[in-house]
C-alpha positions as semicolon CSV with decimal commas, in nm:
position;residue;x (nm);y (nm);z (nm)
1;X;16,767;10,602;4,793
2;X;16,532;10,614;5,099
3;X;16,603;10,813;5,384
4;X;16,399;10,747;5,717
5;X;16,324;11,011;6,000
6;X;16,192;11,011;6,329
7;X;15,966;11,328;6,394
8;X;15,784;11,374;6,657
9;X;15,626;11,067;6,699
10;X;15,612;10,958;6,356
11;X;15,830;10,752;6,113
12;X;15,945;10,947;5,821
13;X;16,042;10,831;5,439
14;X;16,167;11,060;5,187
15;X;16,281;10,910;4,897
16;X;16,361;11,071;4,540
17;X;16,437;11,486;4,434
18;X;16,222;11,739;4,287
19;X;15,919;11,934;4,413
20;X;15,749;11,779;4,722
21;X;15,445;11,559;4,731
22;X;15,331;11,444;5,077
23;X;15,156;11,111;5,155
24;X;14,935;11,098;5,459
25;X;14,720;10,752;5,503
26;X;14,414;10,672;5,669
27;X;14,286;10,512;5,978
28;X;14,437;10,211;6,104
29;X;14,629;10,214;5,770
30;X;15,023;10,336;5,704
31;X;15,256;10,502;5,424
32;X;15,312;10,156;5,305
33;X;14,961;10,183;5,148
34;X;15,148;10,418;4,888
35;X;15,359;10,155;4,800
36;X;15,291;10,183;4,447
37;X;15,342;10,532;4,359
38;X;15,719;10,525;4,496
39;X;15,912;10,402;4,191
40;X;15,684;10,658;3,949
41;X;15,677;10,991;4,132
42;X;15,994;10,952;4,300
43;X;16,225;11,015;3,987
44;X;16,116;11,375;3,942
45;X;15,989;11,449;4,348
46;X;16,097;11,389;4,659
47;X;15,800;11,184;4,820
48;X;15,766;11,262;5,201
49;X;15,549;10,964;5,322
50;X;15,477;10,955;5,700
51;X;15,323;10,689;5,928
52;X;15,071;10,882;6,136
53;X;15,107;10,867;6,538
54;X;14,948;10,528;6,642
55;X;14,986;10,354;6,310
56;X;15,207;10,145;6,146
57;X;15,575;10,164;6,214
58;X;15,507;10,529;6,441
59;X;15,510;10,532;6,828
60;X;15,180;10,515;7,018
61;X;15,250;10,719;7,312
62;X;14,938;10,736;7,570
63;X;15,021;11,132;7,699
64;X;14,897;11,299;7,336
65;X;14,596;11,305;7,140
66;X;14,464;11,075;6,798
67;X;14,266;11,365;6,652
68;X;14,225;11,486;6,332
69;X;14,318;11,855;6,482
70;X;14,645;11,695;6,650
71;X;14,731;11,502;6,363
72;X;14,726;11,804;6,153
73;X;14,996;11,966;6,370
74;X;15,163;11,669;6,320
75;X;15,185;11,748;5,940
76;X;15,280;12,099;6,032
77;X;15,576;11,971;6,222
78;X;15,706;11,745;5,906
79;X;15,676;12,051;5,695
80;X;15,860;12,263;5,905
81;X;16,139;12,011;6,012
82;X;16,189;11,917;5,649
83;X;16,141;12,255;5,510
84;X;15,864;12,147;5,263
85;X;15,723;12,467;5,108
86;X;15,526;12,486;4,725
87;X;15,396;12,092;4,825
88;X;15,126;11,876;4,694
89;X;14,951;11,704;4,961
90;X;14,791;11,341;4,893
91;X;14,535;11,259;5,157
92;X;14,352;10,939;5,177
93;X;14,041;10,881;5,393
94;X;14,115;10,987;5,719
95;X;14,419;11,088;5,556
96;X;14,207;11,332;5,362
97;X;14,001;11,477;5,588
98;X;14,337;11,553;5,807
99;X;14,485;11,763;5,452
100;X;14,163;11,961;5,440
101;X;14,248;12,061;5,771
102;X;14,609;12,114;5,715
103;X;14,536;12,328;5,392
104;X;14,288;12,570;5,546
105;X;14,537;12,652;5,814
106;X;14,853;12,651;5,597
107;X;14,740;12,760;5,251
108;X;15,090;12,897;5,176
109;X;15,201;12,564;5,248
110;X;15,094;12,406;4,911
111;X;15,047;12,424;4,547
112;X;14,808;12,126;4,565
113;X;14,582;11,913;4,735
114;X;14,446;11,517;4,645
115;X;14,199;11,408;4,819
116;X;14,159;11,015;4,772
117;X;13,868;10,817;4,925
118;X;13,756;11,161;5,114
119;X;13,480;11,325;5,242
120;X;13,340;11,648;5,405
121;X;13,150;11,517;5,662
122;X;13,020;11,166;5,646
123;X;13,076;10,789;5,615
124;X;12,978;10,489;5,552
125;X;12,823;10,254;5,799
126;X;13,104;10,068;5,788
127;X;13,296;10,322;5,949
128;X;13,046;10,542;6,154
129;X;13,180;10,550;6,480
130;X;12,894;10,348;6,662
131;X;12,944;10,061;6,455
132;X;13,328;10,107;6,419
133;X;13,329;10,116;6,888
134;X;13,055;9,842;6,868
135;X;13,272;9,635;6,640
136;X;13,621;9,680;6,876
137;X;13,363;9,578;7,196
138;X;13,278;9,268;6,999
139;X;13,597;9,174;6,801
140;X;13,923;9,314;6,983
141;X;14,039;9,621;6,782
142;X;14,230;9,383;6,513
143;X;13,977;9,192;6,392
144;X;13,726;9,498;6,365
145;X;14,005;9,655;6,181
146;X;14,050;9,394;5,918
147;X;13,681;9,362;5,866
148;X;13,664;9,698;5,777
149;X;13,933;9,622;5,536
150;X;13,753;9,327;5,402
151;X;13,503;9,526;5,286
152;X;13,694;9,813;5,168
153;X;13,853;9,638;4,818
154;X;13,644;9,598;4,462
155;X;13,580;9,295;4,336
156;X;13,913;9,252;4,154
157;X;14,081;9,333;4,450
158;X;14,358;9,044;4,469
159;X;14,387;8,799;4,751
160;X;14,739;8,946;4,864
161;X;14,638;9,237;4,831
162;X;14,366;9,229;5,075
163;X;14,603;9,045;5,290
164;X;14,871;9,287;5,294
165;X;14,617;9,540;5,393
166;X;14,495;9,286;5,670
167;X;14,871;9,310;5,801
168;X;14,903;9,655;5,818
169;X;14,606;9,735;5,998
170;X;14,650;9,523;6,265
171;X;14,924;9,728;6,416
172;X;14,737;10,018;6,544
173;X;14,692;10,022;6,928
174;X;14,280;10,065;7,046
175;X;14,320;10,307;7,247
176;X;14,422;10,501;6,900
177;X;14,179;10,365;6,699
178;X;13,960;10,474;6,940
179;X;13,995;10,858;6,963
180;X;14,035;10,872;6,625
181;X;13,743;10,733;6,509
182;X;13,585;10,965;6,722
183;X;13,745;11,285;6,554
184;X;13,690;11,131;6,245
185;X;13,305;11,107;6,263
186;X;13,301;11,467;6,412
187;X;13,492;11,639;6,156
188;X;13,289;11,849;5,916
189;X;13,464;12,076;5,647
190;X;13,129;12,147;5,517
191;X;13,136;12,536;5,528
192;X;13,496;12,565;5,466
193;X;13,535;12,417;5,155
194;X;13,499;12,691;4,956
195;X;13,803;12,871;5,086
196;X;14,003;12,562;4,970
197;X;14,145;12,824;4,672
198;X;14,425;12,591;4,555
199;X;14,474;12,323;4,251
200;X;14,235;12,008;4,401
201;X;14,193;11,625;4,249
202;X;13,925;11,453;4,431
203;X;13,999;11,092;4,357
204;X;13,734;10,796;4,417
205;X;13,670;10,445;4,334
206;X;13,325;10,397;4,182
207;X;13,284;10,098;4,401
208;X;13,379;10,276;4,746
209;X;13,150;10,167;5,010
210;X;13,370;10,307;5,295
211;X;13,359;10,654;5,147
212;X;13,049;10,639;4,913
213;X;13,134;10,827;4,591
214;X;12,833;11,071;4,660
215;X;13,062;11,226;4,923
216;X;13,369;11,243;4,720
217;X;13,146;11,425;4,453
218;X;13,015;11,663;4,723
219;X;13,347;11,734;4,825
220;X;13,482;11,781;4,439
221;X;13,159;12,046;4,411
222;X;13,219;12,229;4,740
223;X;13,619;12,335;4,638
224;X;13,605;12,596;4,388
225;X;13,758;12,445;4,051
226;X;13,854;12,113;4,183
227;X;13,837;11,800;3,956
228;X;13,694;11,463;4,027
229;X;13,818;11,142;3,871
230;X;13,639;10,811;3,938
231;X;13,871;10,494;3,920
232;X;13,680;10,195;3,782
233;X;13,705;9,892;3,908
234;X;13,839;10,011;4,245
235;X;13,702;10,086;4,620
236;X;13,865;10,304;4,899
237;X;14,223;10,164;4,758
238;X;14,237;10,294;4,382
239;X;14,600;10,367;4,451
240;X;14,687;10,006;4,541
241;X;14,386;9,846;4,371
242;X;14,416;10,022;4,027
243;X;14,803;10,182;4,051
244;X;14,848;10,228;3,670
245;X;14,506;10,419;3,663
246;X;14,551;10,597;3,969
247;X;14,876;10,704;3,891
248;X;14,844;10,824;3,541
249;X;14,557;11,055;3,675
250;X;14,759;11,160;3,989
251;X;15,099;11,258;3,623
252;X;14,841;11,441;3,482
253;X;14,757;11,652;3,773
254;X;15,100;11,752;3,878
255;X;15,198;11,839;3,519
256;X;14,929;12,055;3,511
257;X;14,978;12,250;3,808
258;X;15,373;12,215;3,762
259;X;15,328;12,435;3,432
């Protein structure tokens, strides 16, 4: 059974029991981009999967801030109003870059971190905030968003899968995508990383061009201990593009740190 909250100004799902794991998505993208790892993980954890303010299902409201430091406190208020000590935290993309955040200022927070499709500081041109600002002037926020996506799927990716993604996207305001491109490109966890003292998977597909796998292994080498998988056959999705894969690497780490 699935509840939905409203917090803050984000939509809410929690769905299974057990230890916590925590979703957060990525620009322009939502919690529905989990989609696949509901029915495996949610029969031994409750899965807490938000959509981010300004994205997806979640109000846009013009009087706060789309930053990677305001989304963080966003986090902080779904672990506080659901109680969620002893977590996991599952960042992708964006998504990730807002959990490294998170965990340096609430270590005590979490038993875990995944970082999926992340970096420390840097993208790829396909995202780099000129391009990304140069693309909305050109296209109308939408369609830059759903190039991006075009280009952010493997070969294998299916049709309807790229579609979906297409869908989703497209619901994220400009004046969002906006400031938190912005943030995005200025964030830089760089010197940090190595204070990141808690269980880490760094999770990348080996044919990421959003997130180039270089920066997934220099974020995987800057966290003391952390462990890299690469997904073949999958880009800045491998949780949607490759879910069997993904997810059978995602079992192994939580058994591990569960013991």
């Amino acid at each position: 059974m699935t509840e939905t909250q409203q917090i803050g100004d984000m939509r809410v799902r929690i769905t299974g029991q057990g230890p916590d794991v925590v979703f957060c998505h990525g620009f322009t993208t939502t919690g529905d981009f989990w989609r696949e790892q509901i029915a495996d993980f949610s029969c031994d954890h409750r899965l807490i999967v938000l959509d981010l303010p300004g994205h997806g299902r979640s109000a846009s409201p013009r009087t706060r801030r789309y930053t990677i430091d305001a989304f963080a406190d966003d986090l902080a208020l779904v672990f506080q109003t659901l109680k969620v000590r002893d977590a996991v935290l599952i960042g992708l993309s964006m998504g990730g870059t807002i959990a490294q955040r998170f965990a340096l200022e609430h270590r005590a927070r979490l038993r875990g971190l995944v970082l999926v499709g992340a970096t420390p500081h840097g993208l790829g041109p396909d995202v780099a905030v000129a391009n990304v600002l140069a693309a909305i002037d050109r296209l109308g926020v939408v369609a830059a968003s759903q190039a991006v996506i075009e280009r952010s799927f493997g070969s294998a990716a299916a049709a309807s899968l790229v579609e979906f993604a297409r869908h989703e996207v497209s619901q994220t305001p400009e004046f969002v995508a906006r400031e938190a491109i912005v943030s995005l490109n200025e964030a830089d966890s760089r010197s940090q990383l190595a204070k990141l003292d808690l269980p880490t998977l760094v999770v990348c597909g080996d044919e990421d061009a959003i997130t180039p796998p270089t920066e997934s292994r220099a974020l995987a080498a800057g966290i003391p201990g952390a462990e890299l998988q690469m997904i073949a056959a999958a880009a800045h999705f491998p949780m949607l593009e490759q879910p069997a894969r993904f997810n059978s690497v995602l079992r192994g780490f939580l058994t591990r740190i569960g013991r």
